[in-house]
Every structure is written in C-alpha cells, then in structure tokens.
C-alpha positions as YAML, in Angstrom:
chain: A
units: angstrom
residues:
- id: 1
  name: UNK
  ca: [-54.90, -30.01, -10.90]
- id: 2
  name: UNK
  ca: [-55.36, -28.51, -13.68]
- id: 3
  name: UNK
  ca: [-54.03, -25.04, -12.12]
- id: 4
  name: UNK
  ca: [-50.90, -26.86, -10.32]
- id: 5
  name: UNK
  ca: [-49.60, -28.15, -14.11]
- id: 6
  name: UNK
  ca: [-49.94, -25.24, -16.10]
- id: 7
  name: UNK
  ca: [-48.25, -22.94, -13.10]
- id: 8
  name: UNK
  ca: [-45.79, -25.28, -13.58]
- id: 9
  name: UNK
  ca: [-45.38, -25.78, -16.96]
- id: 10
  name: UNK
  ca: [-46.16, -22.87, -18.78]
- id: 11
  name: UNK
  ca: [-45.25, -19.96, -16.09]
- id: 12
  name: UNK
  ca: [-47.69, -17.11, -17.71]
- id: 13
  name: UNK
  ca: [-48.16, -14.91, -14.78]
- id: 14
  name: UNK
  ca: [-46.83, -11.16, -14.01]
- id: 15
  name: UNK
  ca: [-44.47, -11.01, -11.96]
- id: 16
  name: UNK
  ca: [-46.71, -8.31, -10.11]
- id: 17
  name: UNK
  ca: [-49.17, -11.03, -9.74]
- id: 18
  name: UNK
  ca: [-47.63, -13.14, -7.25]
- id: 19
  name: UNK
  ca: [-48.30, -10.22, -4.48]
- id: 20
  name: UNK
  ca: [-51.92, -10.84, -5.27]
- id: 21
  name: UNK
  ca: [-51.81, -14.60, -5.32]
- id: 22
  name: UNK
  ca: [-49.58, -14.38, -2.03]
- id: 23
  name: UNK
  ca: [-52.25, -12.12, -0.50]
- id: 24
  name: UNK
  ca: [-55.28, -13.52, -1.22]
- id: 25
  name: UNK
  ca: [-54.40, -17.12, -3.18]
- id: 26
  name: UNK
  ca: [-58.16, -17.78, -3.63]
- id: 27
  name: UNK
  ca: [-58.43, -14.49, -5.68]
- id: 28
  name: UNK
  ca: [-55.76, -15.78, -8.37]
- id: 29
  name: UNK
  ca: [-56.45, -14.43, -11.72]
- id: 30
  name: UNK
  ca: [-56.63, -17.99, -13.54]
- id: 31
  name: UNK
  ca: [-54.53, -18.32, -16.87]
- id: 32
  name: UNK
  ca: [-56.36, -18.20, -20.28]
- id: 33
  name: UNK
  ca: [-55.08, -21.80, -20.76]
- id: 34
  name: UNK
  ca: [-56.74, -22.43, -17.33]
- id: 35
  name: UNK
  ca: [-60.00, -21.90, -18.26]
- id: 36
  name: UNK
  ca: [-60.16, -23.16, -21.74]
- id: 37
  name: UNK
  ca: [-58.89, -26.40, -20.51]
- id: 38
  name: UNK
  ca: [-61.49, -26.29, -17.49]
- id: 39
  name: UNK
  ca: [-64.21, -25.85, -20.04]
- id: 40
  name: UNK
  ca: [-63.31, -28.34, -22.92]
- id: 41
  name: UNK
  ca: [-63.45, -31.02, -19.47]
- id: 42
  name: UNK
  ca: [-67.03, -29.50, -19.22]
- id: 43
  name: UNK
  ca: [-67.93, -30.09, -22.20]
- id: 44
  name: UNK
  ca: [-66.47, -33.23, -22.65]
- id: 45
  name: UNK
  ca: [-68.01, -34.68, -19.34]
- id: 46
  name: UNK
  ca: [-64.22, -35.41, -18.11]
- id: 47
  name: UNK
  ca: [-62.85, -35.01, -14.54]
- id: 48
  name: UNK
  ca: [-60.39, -33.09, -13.61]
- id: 49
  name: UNK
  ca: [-57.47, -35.09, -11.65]
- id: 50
  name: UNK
  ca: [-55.62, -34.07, -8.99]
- id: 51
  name: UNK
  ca: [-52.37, -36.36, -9.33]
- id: 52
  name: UNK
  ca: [-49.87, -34.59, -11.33]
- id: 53
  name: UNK
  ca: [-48.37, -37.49, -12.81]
- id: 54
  name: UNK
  ca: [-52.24, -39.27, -14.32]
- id: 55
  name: UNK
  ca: [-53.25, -36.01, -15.09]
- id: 56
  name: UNK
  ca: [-49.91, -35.03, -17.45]
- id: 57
  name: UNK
  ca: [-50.74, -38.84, -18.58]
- id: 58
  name: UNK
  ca: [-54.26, -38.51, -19.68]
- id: 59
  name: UNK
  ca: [-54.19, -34.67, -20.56]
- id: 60
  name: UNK
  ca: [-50.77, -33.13, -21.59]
- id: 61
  name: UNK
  ca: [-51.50, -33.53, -25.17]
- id: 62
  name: UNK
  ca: [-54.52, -31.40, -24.83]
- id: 63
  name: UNK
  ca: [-53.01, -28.73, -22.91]
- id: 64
  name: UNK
  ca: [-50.57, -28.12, -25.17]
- id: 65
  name: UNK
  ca: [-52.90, -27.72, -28.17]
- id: 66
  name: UNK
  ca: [-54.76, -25.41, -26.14]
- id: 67
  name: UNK
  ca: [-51.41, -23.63, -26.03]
- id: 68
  name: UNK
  ca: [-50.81, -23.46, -29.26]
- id: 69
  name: UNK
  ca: [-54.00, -22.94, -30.15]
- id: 70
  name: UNK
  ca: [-53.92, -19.86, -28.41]
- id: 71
  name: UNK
  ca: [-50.43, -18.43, -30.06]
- id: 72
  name: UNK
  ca: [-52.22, -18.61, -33.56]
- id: 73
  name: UNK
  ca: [-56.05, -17.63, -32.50]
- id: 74
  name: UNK
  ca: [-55.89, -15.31, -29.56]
- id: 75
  name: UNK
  ca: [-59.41, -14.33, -30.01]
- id: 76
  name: UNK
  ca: [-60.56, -17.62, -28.73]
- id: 77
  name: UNK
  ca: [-60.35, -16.51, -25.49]
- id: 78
  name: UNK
  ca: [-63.55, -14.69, -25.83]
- id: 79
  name: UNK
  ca: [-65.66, -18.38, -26.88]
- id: 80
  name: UNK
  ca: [-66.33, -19.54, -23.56]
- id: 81
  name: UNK
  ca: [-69.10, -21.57, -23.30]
- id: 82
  name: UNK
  ca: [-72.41, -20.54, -23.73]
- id: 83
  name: UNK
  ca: [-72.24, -19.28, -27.88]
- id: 84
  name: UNK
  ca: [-73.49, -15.68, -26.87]
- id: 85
  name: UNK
  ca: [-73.75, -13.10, -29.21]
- id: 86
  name: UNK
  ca: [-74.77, -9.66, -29.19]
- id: 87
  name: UNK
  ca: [-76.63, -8.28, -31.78]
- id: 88
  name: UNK
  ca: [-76.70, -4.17, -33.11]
- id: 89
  name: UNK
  ca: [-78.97, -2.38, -35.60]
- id: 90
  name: UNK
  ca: [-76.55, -0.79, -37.70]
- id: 91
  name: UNK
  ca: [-76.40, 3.23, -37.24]
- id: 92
  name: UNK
  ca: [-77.92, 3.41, -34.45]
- id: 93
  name: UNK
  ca: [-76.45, 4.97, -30.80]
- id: 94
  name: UNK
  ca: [-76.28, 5.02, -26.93]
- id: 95
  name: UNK
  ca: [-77.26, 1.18, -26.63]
- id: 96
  name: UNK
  ca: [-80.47, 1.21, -28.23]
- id: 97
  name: UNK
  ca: [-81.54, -1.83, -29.87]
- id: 98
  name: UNK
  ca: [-78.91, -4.23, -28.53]
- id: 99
  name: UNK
  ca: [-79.56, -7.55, -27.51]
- id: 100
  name: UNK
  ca: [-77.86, -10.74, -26.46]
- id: 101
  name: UNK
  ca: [-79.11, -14.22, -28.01]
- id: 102
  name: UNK
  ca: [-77.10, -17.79, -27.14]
- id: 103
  name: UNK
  ca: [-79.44, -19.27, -29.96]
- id: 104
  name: UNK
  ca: [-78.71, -18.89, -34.36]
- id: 105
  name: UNK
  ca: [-83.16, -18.87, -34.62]
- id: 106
  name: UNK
  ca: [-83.68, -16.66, -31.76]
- id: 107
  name: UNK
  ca: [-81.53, -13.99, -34.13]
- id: 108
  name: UNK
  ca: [-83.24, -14.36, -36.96]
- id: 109
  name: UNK
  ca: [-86.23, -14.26, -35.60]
- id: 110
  name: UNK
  ca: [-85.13, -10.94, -34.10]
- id: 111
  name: UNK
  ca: [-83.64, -9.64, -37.35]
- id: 112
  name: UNK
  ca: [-85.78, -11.03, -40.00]
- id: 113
  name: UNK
  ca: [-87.95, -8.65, -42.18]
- id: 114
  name: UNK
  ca: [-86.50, -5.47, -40.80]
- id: 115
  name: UNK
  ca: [-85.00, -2.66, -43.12]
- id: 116
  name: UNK
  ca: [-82.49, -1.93, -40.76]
- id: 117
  name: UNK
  ca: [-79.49, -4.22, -41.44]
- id: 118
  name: UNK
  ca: [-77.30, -5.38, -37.89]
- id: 119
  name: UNK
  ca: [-74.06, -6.33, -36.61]
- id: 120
  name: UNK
  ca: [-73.54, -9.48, -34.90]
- id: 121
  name: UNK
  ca: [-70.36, -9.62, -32.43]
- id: 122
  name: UNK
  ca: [-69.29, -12.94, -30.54]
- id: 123
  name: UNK
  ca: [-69.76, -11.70, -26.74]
- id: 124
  name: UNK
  ca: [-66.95, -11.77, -24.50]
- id: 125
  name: UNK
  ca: [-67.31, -14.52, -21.91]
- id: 126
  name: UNK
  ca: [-64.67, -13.75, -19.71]
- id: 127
  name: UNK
  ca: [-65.22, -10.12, -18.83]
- id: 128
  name: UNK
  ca: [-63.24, -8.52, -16.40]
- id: 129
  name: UNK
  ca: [-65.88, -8.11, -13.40]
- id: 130
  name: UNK
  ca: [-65.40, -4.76, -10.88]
- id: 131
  name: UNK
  ca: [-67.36, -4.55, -8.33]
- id: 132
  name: UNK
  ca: [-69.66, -7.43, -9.78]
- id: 133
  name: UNK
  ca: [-70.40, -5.24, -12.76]
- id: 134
  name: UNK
  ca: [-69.50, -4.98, -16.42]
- id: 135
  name: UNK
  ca: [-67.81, -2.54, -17.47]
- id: 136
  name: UNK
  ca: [-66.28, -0.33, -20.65]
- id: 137
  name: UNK
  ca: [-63.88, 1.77, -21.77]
- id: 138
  name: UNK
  ca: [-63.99, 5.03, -23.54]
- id: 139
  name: UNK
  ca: [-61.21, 6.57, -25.21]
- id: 140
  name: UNK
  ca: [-61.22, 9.87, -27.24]
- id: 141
  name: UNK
  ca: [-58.68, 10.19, -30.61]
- id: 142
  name: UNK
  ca: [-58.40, 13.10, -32.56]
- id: 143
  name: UNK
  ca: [-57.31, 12.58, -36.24]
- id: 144
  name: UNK
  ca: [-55.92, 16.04, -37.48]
- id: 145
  name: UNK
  ca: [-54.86, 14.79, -41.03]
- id: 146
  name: UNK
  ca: [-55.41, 11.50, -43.28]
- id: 147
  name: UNK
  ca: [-52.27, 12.46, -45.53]
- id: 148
  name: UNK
  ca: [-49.72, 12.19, -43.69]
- id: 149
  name: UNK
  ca: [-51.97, 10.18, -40.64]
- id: 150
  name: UNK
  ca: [-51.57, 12.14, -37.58]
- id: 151
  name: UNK
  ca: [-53.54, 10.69, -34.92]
- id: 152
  name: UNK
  ca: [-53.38, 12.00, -31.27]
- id: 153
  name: UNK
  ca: [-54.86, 9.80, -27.96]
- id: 154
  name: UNK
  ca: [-56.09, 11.84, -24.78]
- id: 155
  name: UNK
  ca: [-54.60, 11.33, -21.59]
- id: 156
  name: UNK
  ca: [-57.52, 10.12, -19.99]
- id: 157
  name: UNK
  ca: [-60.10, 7.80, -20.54]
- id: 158
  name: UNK
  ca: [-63.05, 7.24, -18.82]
- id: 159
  name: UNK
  ca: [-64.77, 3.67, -17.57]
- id: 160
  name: UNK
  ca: [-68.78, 3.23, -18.05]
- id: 161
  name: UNK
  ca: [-70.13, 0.54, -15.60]
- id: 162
  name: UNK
  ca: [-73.29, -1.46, -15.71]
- id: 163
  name: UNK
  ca: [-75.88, -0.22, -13.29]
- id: 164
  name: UNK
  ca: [-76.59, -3.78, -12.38]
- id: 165
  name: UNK
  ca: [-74.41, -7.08, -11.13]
- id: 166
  name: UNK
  ca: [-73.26, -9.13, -14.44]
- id: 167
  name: UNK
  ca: [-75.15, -12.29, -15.11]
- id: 168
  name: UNK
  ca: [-74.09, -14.58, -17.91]
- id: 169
  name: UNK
  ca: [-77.65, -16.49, -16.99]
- id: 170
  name: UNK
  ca: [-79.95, -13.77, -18.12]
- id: 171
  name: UNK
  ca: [-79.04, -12.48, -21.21]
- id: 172
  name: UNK
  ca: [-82.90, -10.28, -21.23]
- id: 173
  name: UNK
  ca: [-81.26, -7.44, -18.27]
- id: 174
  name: UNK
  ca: [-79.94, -4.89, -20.46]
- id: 175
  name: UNK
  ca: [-78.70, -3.20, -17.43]
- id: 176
  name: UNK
  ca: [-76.55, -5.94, -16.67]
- id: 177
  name: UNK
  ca: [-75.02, -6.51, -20.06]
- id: 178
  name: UNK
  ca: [-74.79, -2.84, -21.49]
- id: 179
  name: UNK
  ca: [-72.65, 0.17, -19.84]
- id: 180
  name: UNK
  ca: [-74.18, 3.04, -21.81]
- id: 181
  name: UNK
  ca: [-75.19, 5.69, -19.19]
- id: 182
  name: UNK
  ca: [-78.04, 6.28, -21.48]
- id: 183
  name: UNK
  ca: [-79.46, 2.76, -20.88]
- id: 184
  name: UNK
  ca: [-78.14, 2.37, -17.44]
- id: 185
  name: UNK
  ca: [-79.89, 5.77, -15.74]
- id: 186
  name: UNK
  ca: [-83.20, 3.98, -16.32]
- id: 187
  name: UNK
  ca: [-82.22, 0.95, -13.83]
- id: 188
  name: UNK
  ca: [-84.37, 0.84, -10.37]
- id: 189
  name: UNK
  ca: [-80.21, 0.53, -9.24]
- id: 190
  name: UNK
  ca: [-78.49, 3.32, -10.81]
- id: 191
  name: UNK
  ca: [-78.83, 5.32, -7.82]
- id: 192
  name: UNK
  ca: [-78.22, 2.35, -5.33]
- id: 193
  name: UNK
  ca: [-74.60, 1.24, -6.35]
- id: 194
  name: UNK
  ca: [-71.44, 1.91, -4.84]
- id: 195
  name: UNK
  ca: [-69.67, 3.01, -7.73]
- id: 196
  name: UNK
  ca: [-71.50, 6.72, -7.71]
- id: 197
  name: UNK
  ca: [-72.63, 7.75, -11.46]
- id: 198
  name: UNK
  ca: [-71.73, 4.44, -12.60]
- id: 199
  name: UNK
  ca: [-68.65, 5.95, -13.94]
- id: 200
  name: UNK
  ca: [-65.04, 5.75, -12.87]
- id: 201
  name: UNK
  ca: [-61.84, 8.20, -13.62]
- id: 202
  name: UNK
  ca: [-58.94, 6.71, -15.13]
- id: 203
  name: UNK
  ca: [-56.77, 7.09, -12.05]
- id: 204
  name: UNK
  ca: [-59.81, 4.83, -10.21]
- id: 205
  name: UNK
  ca: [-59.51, 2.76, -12.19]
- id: 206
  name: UNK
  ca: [-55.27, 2.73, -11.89]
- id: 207
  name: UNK
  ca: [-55.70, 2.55, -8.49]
- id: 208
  name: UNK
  ca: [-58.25, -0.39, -7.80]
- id: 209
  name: UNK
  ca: [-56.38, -3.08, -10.24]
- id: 210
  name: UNK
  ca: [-52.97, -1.98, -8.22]
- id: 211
  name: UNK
  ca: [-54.93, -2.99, -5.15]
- id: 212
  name: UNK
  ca: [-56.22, -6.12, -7.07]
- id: 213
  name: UNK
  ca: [-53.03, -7.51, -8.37]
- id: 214
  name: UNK
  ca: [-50.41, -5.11, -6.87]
- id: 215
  name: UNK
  ca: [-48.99, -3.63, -10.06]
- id: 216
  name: UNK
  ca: [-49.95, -1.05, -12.36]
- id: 217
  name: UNK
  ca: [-52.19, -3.15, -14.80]
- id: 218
  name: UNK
  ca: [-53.39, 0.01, -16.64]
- id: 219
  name: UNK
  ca: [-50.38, 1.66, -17.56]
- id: 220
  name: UNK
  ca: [-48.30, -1.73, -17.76]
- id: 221
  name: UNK
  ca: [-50.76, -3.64, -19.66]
- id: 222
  name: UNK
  ca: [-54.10, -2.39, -20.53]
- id: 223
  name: UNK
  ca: [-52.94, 1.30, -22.07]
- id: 224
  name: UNK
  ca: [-50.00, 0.15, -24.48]
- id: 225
  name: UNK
  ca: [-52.42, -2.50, -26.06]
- id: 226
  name: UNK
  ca: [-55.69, 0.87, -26.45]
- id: 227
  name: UNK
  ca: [-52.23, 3.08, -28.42]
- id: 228
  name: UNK
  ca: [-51.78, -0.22, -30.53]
- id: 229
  name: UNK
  ca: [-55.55, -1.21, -31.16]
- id: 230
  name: UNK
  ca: [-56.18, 2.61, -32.10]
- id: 231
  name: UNK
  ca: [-53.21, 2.89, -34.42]
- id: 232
  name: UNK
  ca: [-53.60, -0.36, -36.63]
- id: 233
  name: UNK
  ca: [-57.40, 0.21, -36.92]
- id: 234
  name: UNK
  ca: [-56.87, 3.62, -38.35]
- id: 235
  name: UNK
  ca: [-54.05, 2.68, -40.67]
- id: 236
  name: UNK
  ca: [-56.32, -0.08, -42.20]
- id: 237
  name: UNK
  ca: [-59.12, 2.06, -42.86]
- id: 238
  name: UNK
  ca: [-57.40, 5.38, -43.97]
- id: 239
  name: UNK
  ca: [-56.94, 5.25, -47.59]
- id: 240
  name: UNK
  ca: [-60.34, 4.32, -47.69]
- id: 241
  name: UNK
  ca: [-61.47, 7.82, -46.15]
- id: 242
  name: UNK
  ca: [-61.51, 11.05, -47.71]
- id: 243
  name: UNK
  ca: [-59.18, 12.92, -46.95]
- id: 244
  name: UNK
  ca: [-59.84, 16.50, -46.27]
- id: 245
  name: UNK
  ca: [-57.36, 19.80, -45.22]
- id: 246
  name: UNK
  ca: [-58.26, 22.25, -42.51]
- id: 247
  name: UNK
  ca: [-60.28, 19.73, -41.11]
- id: 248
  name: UNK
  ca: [-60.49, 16.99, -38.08]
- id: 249
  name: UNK
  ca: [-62.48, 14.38, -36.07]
- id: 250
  name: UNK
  ca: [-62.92, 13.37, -32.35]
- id: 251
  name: UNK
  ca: [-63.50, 9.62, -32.20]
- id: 252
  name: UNK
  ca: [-64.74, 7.54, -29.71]
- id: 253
  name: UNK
  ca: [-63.58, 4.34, -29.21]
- id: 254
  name: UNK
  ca: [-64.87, 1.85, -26.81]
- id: 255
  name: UNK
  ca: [-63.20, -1.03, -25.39]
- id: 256
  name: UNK
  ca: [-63.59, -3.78, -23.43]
- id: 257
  name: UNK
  ca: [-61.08, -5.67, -21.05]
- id: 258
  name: UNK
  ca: [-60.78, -9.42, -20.53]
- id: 259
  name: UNK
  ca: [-60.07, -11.29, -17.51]
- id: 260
  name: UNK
  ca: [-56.30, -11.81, -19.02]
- id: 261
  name: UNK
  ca: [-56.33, -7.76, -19.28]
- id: 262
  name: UNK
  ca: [-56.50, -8.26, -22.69]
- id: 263
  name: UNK
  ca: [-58.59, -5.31, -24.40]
- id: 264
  name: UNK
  ca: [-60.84, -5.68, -27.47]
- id: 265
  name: UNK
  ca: [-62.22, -3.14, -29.62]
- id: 266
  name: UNK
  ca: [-65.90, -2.76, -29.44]
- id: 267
  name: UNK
  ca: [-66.91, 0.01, -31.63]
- id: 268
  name: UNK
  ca: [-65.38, 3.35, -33.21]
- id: 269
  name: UNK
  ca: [-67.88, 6.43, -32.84]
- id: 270
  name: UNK
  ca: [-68.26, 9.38, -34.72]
- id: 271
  name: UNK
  ca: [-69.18, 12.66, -32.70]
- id: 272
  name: UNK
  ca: [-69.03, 10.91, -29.57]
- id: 273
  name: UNK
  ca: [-71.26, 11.69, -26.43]
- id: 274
  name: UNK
  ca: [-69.71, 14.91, -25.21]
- id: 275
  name: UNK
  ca: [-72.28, 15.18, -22.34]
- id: 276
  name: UNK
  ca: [-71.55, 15.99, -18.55]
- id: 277
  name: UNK
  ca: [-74.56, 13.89, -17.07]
- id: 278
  name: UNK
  ca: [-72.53, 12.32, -14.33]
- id: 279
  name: UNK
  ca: [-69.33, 13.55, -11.65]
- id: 280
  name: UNK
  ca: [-67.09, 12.02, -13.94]
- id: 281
  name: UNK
  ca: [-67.46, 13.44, -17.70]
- id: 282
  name: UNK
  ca: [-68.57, 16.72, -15.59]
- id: 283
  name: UNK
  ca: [-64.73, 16.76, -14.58]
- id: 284
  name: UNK
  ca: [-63.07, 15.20, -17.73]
- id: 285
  name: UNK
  ca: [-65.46, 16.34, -21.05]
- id: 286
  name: UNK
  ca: [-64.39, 20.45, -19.82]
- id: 287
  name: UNK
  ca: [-60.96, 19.70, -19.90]
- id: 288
  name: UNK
  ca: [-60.47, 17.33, -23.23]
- id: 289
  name: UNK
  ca: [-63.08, 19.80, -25.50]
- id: 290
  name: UNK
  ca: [-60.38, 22.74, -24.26]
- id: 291
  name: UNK
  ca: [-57.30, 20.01, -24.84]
- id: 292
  name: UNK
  ca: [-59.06, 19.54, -28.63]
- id: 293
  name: UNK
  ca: [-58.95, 23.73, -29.01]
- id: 294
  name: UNK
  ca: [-55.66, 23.59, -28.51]
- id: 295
  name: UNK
  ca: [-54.54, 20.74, -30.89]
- id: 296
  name: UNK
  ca: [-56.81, 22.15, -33.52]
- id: 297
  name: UNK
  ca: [-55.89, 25.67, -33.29]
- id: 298
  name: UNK
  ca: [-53.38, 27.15, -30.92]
- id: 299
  name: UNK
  ca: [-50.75, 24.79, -32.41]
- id: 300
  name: UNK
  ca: [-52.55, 23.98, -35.82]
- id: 301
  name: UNK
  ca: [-49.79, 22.46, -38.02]
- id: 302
  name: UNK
  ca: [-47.45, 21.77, -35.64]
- id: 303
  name: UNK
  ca: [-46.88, 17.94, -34.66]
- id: 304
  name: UNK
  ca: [-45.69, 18.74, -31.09]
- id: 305
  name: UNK
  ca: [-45.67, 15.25, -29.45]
- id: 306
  name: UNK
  ca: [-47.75, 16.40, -26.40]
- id: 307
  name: UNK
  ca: [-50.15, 19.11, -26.64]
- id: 308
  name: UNK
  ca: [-52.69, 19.19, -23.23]
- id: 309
  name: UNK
  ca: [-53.61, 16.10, -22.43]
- id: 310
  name: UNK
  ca: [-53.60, 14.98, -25.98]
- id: 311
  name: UNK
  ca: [-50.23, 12.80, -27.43]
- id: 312
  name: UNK
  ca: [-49.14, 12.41, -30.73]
- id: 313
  name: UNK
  ca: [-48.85, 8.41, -30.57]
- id: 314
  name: UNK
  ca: [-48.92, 8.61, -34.98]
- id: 315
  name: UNK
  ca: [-47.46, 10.30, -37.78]
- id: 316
  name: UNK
  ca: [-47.24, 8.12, -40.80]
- id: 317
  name: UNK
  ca: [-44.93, 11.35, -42.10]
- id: 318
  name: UNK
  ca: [-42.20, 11.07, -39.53]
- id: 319
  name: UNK
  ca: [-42.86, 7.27, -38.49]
- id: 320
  name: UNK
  ca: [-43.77, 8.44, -34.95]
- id: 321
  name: UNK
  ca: [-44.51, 5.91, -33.20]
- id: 322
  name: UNK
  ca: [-45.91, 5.84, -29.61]
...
C-alpha cells in the first residue's frame, strides 16, 4: 500500500524509470519516502494496509512529514535501521583498520586507549547493490592553482567492487563491506566473481544501469552530482590551504552511490593509488598520468576548458562553472 499512495501522490520517479518498472515491475527501484515509511512501520510494530482510503486515514500525516523531512535533511536517507557506523584510524590508507560497529560500547571499546585518533562515519544503509556487491567510486581531480581555484575532473572514473556479496547481517567480513583492492585481493573469492578484477570501467558501469533502469543514470544523474560534490568541497576548504605557484595535486576522491542514485562523499585522498594491479587501472592509470602531463605542462597556464581527458569544471577567476 504503502508503494500504491506515494506513486500516487508524490510522483518521484524518472521518467526513464518506467521502462524498468514496465519490464520487470518486481525490480522497481522503491522511492526514498518508500522505505523510510516501510521502516518507521517496523519500528513502530504497525501494519502496513492495503486499502487506499484506511491507509491515507491512519497514515497520511506521517508520510508527509517523512516528505518534508526529507526536503530539509536529505542525509537521512542513509539512517536506515540498524545504527551502523564505520569507524577509521585517522591517517591511515588502502582500508586498513576499518571496521563496522551497530553498538556506541563496542566503539569505544575498539578506540579506547589508542594514540591514534579515528573517524566515525554513519554507514550508508541503502547502498546501491551490483551484482550483489558493494561497490565505490573513484574519481581523480587535479587542482593546478588555489588563487584563482582552478580545479579540473578526469573523464573517467573507475568503480572498486567488494570481492564478496554485501551483508548488512555481518558487519565482521571486511570483504563484504570494504572495496579497496588492497583488502579485497586477500578474499578466498576475489578470483571466483563475475565481475573480473573486481573493478569496472566507467562505460560498464554506463552501460549496466541503462540496462537496469533504461536511461543513462551515470551521465543523467550520478556524474553532475561527483562535478558538484567536488567543487563545493574544495571551495570550503581552500583558503584554508596554502597556496603555492608552479605547483599542483592529483586527488582522489571516493564516492559512494545510494539506492536513489544519490552519491556521497566518502573520503578525499592525497597521492592517490596510481597502481595498475588489475585490467582496469592497467587501461585507465596510463592514460590519466599522460592526461596530468599535459595539464601540468604542455598547456601550463592556460585554462583551456578540456585538455585530454581532463575538464576544467572550476575557475573561481572567470566563474567557470561546469
């Protein structure tokens, strides 16, 4: 029921999307509002009712502060259910460390009397799932000047998988809760799953959501929102870097996509992995470390708008936007 009402009522589907409801109508990628209100009847030991009319009755009110609730907070999409966090020592790289907790003891038992100080992030609980698998996105910027901000996004971006199927249940398999290659290679699975290197290409990715939900996702939804993300979190933090001429950085940034297509910023790394341990970054790392030669040198000074695969998406000098 409550499905039928909010299709209804508060019409929040792509118009691409109806091809993959039409299609396959079990498959339906359920509304954000959906879920929430399918978990707050969890929690709240209520049934769901499946005449229109008792349901508006007994619910409406509900829905629509769900709604509105998520106009002002759209980050409570990630809450779900189960209160997981995920837990980083601070510094540190390639996965190591990180662990998942659903309990505030369990972390400080974990953390307590340790040097090392850690990040806590609230987990996303509504993952987009490929394949049965987690997965993550990296996506290389190159910041050529602070003063004016010039920041350039590549092309391409690459998508890390977890070596095993994702389980919400057991929060102790790493390999189903982390994507980093470096973690993942040691699963008994690595070399058992479908999705060969546990990486994908960009254009793999483009192609399986079309087939999913018979638009282009990526480039419609998912690729605008990484240019945004990238752009405010370097204008918010770039006064309070140094800034330095005749000089540059390559950042990492990871993402993660969920099941509304909504991404989320993970983490920003410095000197990101530049390794060519798998099919994929053997075919993409080559051609963005020549793409970065050219941006830093053969057209050094110059704010050409596309240089390689690299596009200028910011210049705070010009108010280039992109």
């Amino acid at each position: 029921m409550i499905k039928g009402v909010l299709k209804d009522d508060f019409p929040m589907v792509h118009p691409g999307e109806w091809l993959s409801m039409l299609r396959d109508p079990e498959k339906q990628k359920d509304l954000a509002v959906c879920q929430q209100m399918e978990e707050v009847l969890k929690q709240n030991n209520l049934e769901d009712i499946e005449d229109s009319d008792a349901f508006h009755f007994k619910y409406s009110s509900l829905v629509s502060e769900l709604v509105q609730l998520l106009n002002q907070k759209p980050q409570s999409i990630l809450q779900g259910s189960k209160n997981i966090w995920i837990i980083k020592p601070e510094y540190s790289s390639r996965g190591r460390g990180i662990k998942c907790f659903d309990d505030l003891y369990s972390i400080f038992d974990h953390i307590m009397g340790r040097e090392m100080g850690y990040v806590a992030q609230k987990y996303i609980e509504h993952p987009l799932i490929i394949k049965n698998r987690k997965f993550d996105i990296r996506q290389w910027v190159i910041v050529t000047e602070l003063v004016p901000l010039k920041i350039y996004f590549y092309s391409e971006c690459y998508i890390r998988f977890s070596a095993e199927e994702y389980d919400a249940e057991n929060l102790n398999n790493k390999f189903a809760h982390l994507t980093n290659n470096a973690i993942a290679k040691f699963s008994s699975q690595f070399h058992n799953s479908e999705i060969k290197g546990n990486m994908w290409t960009q254009e793999e990715l483009i192609i399986h959501l079309n087939q999913e939900y018979g638009y282009d996702v990526f480039m419609d939804r998912i690729q605008p929102k990484l240019k945004e993300i990238v752009i405010h979190s370097l204008r918010c933090c770039s006064d309070q870097m140094k800034n330095r001429k005749k000089s540059f950085e390559v950042y990492g940034y990871d993402f993660m996509i969920d099941s509304q297509f909504n991404p989320w910023l993970i983490e920003v790394n410095m000197s990101p992995s530049s390794d060519t341990s798998t099919p994929v970054t053997s075919y993409i790392i080559p051609k963005m470390m020549e793409d970065i030669a050219k941006v830093i040198v053969d057209y050094a000074g110059k704010s050409k708008k596309k240089i390689g695969g690299f596009q200028l998406i910011y210049n705070s000098d010009t108010k280039l936007i992109l």
